[in-house]
C-alpha positions as CSV (number, residue, x, y, z in Angstrom):
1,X,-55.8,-67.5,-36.5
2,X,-55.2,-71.2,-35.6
3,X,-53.0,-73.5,-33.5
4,X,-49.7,-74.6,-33.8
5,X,-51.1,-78.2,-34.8
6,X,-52.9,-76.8,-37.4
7,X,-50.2,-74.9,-39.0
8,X,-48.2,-78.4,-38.8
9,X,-50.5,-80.3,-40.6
10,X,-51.3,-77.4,-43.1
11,X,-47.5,-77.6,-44.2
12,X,-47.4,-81.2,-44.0
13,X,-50.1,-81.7,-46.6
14,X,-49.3,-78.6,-49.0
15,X,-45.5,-78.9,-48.9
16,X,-44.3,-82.4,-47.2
17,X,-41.6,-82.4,-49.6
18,X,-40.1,-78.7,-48.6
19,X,-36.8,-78.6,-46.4
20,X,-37.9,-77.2,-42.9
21,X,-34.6,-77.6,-41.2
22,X,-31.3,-78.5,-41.3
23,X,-29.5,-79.8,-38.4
24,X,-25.5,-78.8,-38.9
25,X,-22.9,-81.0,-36.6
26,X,-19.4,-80.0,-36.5
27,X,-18.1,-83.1,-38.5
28,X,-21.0,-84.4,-40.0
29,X,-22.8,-83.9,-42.9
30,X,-26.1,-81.9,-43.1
31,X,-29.0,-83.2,-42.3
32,X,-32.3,-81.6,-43.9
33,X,-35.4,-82.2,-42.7
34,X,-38.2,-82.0,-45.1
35,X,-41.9,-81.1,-43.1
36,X,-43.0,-84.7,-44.0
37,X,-40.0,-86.0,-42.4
38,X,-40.2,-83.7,-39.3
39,X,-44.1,-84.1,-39.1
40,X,-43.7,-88.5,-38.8
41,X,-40.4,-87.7,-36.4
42,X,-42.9,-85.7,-34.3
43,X,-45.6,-88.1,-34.4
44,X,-43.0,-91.0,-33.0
45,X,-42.9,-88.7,-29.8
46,X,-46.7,-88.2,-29.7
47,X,-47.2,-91.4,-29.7
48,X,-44.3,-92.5,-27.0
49,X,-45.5,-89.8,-24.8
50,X,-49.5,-91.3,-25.2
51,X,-48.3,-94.6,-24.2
52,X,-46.1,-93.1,-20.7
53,X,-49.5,-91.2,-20.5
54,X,-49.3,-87.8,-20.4
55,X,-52.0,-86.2,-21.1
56,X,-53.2,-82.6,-23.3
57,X,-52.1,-80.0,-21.3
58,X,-49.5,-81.7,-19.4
59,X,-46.1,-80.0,-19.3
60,X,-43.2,-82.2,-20.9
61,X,-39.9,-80.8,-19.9
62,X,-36.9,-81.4,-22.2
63,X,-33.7,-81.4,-21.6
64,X,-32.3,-82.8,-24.9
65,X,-28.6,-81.8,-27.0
66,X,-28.8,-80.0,-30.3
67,X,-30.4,-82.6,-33.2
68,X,-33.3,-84.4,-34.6
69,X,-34.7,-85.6,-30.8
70,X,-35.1,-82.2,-29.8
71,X,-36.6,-81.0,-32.7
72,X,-39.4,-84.3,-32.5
73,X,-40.0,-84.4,-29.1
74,X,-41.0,-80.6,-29.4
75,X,-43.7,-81.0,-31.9
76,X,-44.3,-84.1,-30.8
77,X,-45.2,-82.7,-27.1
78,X,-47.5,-79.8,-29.3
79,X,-49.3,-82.9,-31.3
80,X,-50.1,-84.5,-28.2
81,X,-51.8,-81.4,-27.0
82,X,-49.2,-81.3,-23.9
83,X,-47.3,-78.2,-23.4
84,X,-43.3,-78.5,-24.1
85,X,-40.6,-76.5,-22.1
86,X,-37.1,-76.9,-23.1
87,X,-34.2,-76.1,-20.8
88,X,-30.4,-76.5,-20.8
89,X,-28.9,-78.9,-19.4
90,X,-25.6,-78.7,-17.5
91,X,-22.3,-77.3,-19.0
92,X,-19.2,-76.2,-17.5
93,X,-20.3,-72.5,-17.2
94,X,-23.0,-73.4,-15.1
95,X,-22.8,-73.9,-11.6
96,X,-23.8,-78.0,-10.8
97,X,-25.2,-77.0,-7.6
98,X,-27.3,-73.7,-8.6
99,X,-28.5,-75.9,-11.6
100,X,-30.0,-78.6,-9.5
101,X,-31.3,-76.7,-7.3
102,X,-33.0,-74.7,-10.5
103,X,-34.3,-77.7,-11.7
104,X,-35.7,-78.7,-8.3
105,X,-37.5,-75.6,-8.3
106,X,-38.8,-75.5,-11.6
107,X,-40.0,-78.9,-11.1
108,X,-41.7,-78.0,-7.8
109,X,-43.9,-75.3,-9.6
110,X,-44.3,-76.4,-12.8
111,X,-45.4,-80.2,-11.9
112,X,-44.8,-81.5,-15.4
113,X,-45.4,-85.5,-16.0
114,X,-42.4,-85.9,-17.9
115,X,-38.9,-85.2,-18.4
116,X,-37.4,-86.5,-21.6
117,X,-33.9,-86.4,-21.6
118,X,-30.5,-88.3,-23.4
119,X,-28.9,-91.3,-21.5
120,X,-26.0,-89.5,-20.2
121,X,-28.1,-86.7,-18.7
122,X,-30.3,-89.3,-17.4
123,X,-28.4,-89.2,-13.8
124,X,-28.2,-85.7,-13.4
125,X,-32.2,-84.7,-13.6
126,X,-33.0,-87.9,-11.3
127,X,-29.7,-86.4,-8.9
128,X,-32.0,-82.8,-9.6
129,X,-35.4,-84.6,-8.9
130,X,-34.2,-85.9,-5.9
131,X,-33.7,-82.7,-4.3
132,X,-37.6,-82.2,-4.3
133,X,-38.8,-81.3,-1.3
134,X,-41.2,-83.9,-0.9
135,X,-43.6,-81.9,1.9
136,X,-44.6,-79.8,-1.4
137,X,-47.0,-82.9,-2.2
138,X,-47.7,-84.4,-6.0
139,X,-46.0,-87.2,-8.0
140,X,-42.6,-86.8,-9.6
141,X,-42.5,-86.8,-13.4
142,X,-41.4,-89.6,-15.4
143,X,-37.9,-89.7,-16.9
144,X,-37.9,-90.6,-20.7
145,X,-35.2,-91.2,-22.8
146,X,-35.8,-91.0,-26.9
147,X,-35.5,-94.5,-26.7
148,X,-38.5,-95.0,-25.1
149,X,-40.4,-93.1,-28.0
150,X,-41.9,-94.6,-30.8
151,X,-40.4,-94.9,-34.3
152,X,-41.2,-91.8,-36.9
153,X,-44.4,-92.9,-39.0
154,X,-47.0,-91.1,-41.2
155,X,-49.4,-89.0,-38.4
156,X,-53.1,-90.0,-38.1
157,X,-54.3,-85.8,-37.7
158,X,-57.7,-87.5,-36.9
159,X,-56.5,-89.7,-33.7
160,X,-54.0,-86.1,-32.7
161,X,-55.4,-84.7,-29.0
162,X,-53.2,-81.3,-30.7
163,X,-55.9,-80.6,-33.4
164,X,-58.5,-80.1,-30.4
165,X,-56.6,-77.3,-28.4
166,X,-58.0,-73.9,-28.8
167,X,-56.4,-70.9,-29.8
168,X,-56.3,-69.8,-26.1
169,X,-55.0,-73.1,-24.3
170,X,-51.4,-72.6,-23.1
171,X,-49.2,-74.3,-26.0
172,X,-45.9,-73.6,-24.5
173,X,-43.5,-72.4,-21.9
174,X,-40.6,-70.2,-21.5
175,X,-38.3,-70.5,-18.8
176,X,-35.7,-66.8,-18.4
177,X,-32.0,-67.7,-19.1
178,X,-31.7,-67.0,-15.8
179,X,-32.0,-63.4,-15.1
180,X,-35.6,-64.3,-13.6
181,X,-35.4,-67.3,-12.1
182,X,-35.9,-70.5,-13.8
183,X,-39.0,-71.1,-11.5
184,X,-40.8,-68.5,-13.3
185,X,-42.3,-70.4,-16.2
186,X,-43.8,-67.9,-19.1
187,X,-46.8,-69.4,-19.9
188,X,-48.3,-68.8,-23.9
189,X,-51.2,-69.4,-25.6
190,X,-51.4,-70.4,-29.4
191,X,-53.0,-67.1,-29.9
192,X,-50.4,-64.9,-28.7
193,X,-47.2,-66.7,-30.4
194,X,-49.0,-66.8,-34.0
195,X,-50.3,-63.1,-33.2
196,X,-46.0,-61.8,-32.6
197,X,-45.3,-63.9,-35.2
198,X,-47.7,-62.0,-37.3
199,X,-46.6,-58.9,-36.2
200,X,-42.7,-59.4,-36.0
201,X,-43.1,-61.5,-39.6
202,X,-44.3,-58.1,-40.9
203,X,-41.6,-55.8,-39.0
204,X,-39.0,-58.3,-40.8
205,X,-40.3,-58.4,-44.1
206,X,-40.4,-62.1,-44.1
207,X,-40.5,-63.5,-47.4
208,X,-41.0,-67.6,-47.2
209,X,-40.3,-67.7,-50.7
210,X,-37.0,-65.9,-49.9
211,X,-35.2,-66.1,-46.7
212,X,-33.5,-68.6,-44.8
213,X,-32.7,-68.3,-41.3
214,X,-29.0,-69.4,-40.2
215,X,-28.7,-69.6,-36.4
216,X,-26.4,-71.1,-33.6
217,X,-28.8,-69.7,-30.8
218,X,-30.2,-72.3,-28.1
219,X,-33.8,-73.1,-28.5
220,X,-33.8,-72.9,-24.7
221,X,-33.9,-69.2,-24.8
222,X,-37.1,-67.0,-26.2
223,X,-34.4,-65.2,-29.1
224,X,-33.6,-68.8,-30.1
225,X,-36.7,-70.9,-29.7
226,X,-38.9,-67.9,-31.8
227,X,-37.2,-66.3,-34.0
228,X,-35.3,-69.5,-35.1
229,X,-37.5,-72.7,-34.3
230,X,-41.4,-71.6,-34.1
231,X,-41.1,-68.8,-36.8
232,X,-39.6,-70.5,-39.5
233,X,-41.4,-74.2,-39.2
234,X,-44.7,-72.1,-38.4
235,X,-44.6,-70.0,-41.3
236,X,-42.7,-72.0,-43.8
237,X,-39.0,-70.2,-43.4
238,X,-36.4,-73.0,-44.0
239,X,-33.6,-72.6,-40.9
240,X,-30.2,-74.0,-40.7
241,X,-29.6,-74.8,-37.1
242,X,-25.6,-75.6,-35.4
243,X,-25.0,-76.6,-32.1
244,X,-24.5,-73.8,-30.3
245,X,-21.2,-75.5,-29.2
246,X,-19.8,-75.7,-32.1
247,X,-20.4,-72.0,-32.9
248,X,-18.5,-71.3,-29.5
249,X,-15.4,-73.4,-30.7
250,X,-15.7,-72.3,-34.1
251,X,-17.9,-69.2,-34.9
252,X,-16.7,-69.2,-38.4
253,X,-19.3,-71.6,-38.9
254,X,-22.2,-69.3,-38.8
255,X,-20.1,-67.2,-41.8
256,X,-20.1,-71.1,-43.9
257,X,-23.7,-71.9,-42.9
258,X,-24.5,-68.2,-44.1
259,X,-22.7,-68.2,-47.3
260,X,-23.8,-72.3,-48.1
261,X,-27.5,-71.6,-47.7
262,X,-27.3,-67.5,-49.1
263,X,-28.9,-67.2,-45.6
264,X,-31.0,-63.9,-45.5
265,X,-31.8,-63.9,-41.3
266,X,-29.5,-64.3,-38.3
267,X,-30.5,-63.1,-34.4
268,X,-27.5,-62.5,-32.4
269,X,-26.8,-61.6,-28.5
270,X,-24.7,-58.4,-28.5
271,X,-21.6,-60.5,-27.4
272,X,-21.8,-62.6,-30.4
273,X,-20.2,-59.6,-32.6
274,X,-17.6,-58.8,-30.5
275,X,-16.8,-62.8,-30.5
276,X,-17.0,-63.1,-34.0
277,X,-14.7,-60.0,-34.6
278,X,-12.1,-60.9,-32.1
279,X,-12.2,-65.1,-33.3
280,X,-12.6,-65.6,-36.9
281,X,-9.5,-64.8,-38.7
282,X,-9.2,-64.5,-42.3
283,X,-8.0,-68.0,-43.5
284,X,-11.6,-69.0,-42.1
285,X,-13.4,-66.4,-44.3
286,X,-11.7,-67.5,-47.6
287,X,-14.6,-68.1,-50.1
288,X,-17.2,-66.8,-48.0
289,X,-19.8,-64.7,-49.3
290,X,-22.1,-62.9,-46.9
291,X,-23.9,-60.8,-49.9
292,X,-26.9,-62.6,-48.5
293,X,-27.5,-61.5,-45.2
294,X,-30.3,-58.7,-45.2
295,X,-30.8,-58.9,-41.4
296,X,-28.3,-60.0,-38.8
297,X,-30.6,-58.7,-35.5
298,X,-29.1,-57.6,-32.2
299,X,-31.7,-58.5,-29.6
300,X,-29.5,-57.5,-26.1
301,X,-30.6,-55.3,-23.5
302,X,-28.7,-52.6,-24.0
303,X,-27.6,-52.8,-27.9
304,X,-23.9,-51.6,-28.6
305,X,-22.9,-49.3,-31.4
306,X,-19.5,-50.0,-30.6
307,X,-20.1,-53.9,-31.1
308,X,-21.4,-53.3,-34.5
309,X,-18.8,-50.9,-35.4
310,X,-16.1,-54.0,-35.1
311,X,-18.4,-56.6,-36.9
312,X,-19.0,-54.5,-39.8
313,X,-15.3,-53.4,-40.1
314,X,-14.7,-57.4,-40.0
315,X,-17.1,-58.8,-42.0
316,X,-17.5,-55.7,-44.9
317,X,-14.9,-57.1,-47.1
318,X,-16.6,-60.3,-47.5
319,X,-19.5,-58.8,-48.5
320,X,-22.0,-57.8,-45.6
321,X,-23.9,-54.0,-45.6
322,X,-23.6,-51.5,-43.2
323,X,-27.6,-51.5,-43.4
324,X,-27.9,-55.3,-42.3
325,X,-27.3,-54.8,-38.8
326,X,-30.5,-54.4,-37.0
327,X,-31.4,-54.1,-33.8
328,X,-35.0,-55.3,-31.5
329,X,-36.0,-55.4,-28.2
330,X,-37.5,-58.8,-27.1
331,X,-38.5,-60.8,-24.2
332,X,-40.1,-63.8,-23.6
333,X,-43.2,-62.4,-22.0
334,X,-43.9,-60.8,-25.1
335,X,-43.4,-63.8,-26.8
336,X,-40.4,-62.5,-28.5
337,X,-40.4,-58.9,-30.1
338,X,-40.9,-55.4,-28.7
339,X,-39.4,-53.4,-31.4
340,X,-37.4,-54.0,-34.4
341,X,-35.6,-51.3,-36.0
342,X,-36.9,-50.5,-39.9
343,X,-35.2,-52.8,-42.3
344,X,-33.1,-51.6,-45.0
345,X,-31.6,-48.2,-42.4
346,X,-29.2,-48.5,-40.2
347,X,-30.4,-48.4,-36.5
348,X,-30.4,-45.1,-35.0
349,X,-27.7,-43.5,-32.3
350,X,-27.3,-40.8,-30.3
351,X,-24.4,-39.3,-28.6
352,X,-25.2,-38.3,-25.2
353,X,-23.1,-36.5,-21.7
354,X,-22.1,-39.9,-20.4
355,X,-21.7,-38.7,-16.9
356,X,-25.3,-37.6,-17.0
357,X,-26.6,-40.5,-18.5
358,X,-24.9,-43.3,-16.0
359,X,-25.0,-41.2,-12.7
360,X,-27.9,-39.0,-13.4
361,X,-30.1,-41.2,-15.2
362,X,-30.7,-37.8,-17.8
363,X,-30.8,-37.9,-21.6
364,X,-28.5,-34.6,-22.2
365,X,-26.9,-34.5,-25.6
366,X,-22.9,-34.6,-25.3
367,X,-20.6,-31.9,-25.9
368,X,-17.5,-30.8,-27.3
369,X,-14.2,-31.9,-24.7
370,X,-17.1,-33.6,-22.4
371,X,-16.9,-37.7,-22.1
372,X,-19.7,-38.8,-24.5
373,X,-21.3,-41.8,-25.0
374,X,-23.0,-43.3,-28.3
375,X,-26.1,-45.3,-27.3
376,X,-28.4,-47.3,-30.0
377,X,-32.1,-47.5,-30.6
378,X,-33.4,-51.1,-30.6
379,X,-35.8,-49.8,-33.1
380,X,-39.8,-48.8,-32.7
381,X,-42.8,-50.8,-31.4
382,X,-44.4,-53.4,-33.9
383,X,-47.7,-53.5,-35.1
384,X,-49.2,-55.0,-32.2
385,X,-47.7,-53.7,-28.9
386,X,-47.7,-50.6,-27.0
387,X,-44.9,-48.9,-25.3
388,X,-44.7,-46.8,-22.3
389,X,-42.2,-44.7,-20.1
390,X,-42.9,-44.8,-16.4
391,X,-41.5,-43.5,-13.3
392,X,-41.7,-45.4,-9.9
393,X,-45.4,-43.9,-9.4
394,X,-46.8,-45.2,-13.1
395,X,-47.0,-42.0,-14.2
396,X,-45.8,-41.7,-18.2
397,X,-42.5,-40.0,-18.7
398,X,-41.8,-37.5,-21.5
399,X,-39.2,-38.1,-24.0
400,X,-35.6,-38.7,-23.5
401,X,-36.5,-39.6,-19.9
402,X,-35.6,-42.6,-18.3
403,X,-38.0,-44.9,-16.3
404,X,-39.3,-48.3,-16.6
405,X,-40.4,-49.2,-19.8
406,X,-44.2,-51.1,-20.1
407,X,-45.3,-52.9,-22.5
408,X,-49.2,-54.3,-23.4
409,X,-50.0,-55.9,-26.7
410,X,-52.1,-59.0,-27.9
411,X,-48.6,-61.9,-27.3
412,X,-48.4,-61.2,-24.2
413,X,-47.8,-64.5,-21.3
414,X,-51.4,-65.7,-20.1
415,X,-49.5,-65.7,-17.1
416,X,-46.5,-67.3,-15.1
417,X,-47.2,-70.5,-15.3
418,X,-48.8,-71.6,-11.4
419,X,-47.5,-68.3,-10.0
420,X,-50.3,-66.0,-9.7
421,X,-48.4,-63.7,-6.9
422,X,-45.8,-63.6,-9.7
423,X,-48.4,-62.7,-12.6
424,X,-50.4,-59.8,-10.5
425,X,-46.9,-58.2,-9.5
426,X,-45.9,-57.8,-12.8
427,X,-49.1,-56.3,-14.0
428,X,-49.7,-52.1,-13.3
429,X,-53.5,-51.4,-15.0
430,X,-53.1,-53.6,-17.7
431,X,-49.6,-52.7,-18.4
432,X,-46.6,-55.4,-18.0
433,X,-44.0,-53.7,-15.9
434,X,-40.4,-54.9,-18.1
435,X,-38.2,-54.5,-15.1
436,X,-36.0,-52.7,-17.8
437,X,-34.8,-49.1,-17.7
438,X,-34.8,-47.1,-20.7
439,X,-36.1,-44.2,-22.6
440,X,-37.9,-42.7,-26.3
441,X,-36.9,-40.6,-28.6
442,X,-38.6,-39.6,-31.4
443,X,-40.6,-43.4,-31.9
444,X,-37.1,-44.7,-31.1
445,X,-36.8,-47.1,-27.9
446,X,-33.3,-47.2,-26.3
447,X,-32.8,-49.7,-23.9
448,X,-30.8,-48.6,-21.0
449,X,-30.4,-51.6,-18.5
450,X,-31.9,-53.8,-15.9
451,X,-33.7,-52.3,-13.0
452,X,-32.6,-54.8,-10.6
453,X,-29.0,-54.7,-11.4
454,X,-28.8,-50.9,-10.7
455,X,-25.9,-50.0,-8.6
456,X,-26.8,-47.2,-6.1
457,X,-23.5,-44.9,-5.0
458,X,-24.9,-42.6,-3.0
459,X,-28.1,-42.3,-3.8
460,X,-27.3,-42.0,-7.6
461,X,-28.4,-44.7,-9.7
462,X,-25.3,-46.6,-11.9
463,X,-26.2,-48.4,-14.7
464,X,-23.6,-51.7,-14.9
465,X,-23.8,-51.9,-18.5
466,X,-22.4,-48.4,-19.4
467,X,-19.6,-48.9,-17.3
468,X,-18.9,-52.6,-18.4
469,X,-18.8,-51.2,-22.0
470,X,-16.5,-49.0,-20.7
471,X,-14.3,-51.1,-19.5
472,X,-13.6,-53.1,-22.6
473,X,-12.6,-49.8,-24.2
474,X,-9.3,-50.5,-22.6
475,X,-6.7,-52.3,-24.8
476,X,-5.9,-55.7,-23.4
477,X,-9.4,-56.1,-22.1
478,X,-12.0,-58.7,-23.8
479,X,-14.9,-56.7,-24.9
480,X,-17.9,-58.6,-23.5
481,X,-16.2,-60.5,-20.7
482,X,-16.3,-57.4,-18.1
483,X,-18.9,-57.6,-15.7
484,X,-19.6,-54.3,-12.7
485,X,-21.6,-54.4,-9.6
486,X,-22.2,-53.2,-6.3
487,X,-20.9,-54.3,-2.8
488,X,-21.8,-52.7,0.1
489,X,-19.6,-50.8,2.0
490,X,-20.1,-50.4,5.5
491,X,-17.7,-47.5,6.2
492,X,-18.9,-45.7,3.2
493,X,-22.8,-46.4,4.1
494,X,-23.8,-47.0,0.1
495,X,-22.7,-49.5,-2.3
496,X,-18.9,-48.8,-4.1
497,X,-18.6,-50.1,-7.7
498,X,-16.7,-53.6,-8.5
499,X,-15.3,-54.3,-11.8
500,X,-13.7,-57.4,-12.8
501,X,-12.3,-57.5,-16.2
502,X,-10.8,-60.5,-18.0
503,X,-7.3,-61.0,-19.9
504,X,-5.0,-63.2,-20.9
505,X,-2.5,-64.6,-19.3
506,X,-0.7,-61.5,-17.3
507,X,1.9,-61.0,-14.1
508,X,1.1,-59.3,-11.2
509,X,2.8,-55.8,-12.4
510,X,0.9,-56.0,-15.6
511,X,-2.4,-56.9,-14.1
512,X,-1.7,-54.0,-11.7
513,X,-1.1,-51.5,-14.6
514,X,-3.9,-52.5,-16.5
515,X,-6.8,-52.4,-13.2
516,X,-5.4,-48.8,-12.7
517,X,-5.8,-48.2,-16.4
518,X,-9.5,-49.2,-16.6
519,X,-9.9,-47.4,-13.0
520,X,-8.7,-44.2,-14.3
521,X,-10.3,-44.5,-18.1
522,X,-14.0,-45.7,-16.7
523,X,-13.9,-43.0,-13.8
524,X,-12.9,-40.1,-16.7
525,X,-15.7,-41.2,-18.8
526,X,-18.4,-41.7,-16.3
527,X,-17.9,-39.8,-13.3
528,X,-17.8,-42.6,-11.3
529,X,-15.2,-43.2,-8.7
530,X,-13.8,-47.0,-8.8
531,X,-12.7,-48.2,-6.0
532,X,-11.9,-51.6,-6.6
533,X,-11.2,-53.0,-10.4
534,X,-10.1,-57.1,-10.4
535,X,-8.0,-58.4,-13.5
536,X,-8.6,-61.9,-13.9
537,X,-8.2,-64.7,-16.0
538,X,-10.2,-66.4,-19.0
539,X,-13.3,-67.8,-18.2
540,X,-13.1,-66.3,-14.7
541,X,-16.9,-64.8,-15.5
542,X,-20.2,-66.6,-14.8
543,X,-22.6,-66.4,-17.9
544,X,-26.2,-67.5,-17.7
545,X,-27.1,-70.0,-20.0
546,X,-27.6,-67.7,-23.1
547,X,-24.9,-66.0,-22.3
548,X,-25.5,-62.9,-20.5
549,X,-23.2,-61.8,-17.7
550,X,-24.9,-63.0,-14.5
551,X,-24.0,-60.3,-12.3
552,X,-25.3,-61.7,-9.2
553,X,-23.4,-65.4,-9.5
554,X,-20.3,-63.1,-10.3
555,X,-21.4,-61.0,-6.9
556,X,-21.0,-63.8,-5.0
557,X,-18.2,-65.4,-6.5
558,X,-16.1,-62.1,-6.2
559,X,-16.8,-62.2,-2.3
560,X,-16.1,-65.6,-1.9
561,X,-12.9,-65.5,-3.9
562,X,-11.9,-61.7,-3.2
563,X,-10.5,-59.8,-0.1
564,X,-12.6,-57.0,0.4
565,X,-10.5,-54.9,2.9
């Protein structure tokens, strides 16, 4: 084992002259990085941040667009021995208010002495730090721009406070994509990210020799910053990195970057196939070649059959097998991965009664003239974690049934960074309570759904995503841009289900028809009654910043927005 310094400077004097990365702007050429030229990048940074004075084990904050400031100020927080955290800074799917006040509050726990950030952002985190509460005590961090950083040069390992941290100092934080709460830092030791990336490198079969990573993912998010930033520089894996802009206004670029490179590895969020499927049309696919790809892994919570089904019917023609779509279950408390399904097999399925399985929470194989539904495994438990099932008294839960799934293994978080009530509360005898629902099947983890998103109709327990996935079944409706949840209905005395579904442009009969379509299709398949289905426009649905639906923000903007008589 070592640190993360360590594995810089190993790759910096065995292969200085290797591409590490390359940075992809719509517009521009590529730009490869070689590990000498990321290495003296990084050691510009170290030395900036020495001079503003921060300290090893100081947090550094970034808040820095897609390109070669991002990638030095990261490792060139890690070779000053300070602890880097990136997060995302504003877009237009976030909400301005709820993003200062996020910042606020991650500042207010974290304490970091510094916040580097570009010029035009430079407003916006001092607007942020000035809603401080300045009662909480403490001195605010400094702003930095890369300006204020030092010019790339040759690093002195010897004068480096990075090659001193041991394997057990925290060398990084995580912040959720919002589905936590961005005050809750994940704290990581050097220990427990080169132990998953051990682990996952070997549930992969990472070849450095061979592969090359391809992503569009946002290094602010634990699928992103691992599996696409720390794994490949750590372990010698060249990665070609977009904005993940550009992907958004053009996802054919991933296909390019993918058939460019003969890219081998790709991480996706479940949406990402549908988006793919529905956007790239075939003038964008001419001369691509996605032969290449041996592993494109779907790392949501729950994994959709469905959503592979429509990628592979897409994307087949130019090349890409049925057995590259894989599947994993990862969160950033583990580092990264949970499972990964075998590589080289498809991932596997089952087809259970889906009125069971939503309402019932049971595992009860479908049958004939019965509404079924087809749920995927996210694969089996790496080398180095364990996996239980759980019911609301910690007790373990046989097979195919549901609980909470718990996790222990030797990645996980040394803790929530300054938030010790949050640390013990997540914690049952050792075990790391996920917060997720699912179940096991013969070695095979499905992932059901998030326990706090649970809609409860009458004392039966609903699981959102079922019924979202549901819901895009219905022509006319974007698959991926449905979101469900529960209101509370105080005639009824229990919750009654909400879903709003997006389409393009429609009039009020059509948009009539098509709620009462997806009313009466998602109550035959799921024995749940709808009461209330909204049609709205694009872009009507709040996304966190990785691009899950954030059912809460969509909660609140449906009763701010909504009649609910």
């Amino acid at each position: 084992m070592a640190t993360f310094s360590q594995s810089l400077q190993r790759g910096y004097a065995e292969n200085p002259g290797r591409v590490s990365v390359i940075l992809q702007h719509a517009g521009q050429p590529d730009l490869a990085l070689t590990y000498r030229e990321l290495l003296e990048g990084a050691h510009g940074y170290a030395r900036g941040l020495a001079r503003r004075g921060v300290k090893p084990g100081d947090v550094v904050v970034l808040i820095l667009q897609h390109g070669t400031d991002l990638v030095s100020a990261y490792w060139g927080t890690i070779l000053q021995g300070a602890i880097p955290s990136i997060m995302p800074f504003l877009t237009e799917k976030l909400s301005p208010e709820r993003y200062r006040a996020d910042l606020a509050a991650l500042i207010g726990v974290t304490r970091p002495a510094a916040i580097i950030t570009y010029p035009e952002f430079e407003a916006e985190v001092r607007e942020g730090l000035s809603a401080m509460d300045p009662r909480e005590g403490g001195s605010r961090p400094v702003v930095l721009l890369p300006s204020d950083m030092e010019p790339p040069s040759a690093p002195d390992f010897d004068s480096l406070p990075g090659l001193g941290r041991a394997e057990e100092d925290i060398v990084l934080l995580q912040h959720s994509s919002g589905t936590t709460g961005l005050q809750k830092g994940v704290a990581l030791s050097h220990r427990a990210v080169l132990s998953q990336l051990d682990a996952y490198g070997e549930a992969i079969r990472l070849d450095p020799a061979n592969d090359l990573i391809v992503s569009w993912l946002p290094l602010y998010h634990d699928m992103g910053l691992i599996a696409c930033f720390l794994l490949p520089i750590l372990l010698g894996v060249p990665v070609a990195l977009m904005s993940p802009f550009d992907w958004v206004r053009a996802p054919y670029r991933l296909m390019e970057a993918v058939s460019r490179y003969r890219g081998t590895l790709t991480w996706l969020p479940n949406f990402a196939y549908n988006f793919c499927a529905q956007m790239i049309r075939p003038r964008h696919m001419e001369g691509v070649d996605l032969s290449s790809w041996r592993a494109v892994i779907n790392c949501s919570e729950p994994v959709r059959a469905a959503s592979h089904a429509v990628f592979i019917e897409k994307f087949a023609p130019y090349g890409l097998r049925p057995d590259a779509l894989q599947t994993c279950y990862a969160m950033a408390e583990n580092v990264f991965g949970v499972t990964q399904s075998p590589m080289g097999a498809q991932p596997v399925t089952v087809a259970v009664d889906s009125a069971a399985f939503i309402s019932e929470r049971l595992v009860r194989p479908a049958t004939a003239g019965a509404p079924g539904l087809t749920l995927m495994s996210s694969g089996r438990t790496i080398k180095n974690t364990a996996l239980r099932v759980v019911d609301e008294e910690d007790a373990d839960l046989a097979d195919g049934l549901v609980g909470e799934l718990a996790i222990r293994s030797d990645s996980m978080l040394s803790g929530y960074y300054n938030r010790p009530d949050a640390t013990e509360k997540a914690f049952a005898g050792g075990w790391y309570l996920t917060g997720d629902y699912g179940f096991v099947l013969d070695g095979e983890v499905f992932v059901a759904g998030r326990k706090k998103d649970l809609i409860i109709v009458g004392g039966k327990n609903i699981y959102p995503q079922d019924l979202e996935a549901l819901a895009g079944e219905v022509a006319g409706v974007h698959a991926g841009r449905v979101v469900a949840f529960g209101v509370y209905n105080d005639e009824l005395g229990t919750e009654e289900v909400v879903i709003i579904a997006e389409v393009e442009g429609r009039g009020a009969d059509e948009s009539l028809r098509l709620a009462n379509e997806v009313r009466s299709y998602v109550t035959k398949n799921s024995a749940v009654a709808l009461r209330r289905v909204e049609i709205v426009g694009p872009k009507w649905i709040l996304k966190t910043s990785s691009g899950k639906v954030a059912r809460g923000a969509n909660k609140e903007k449906f009763l701010s927005e909504f009649n609910r008589s």
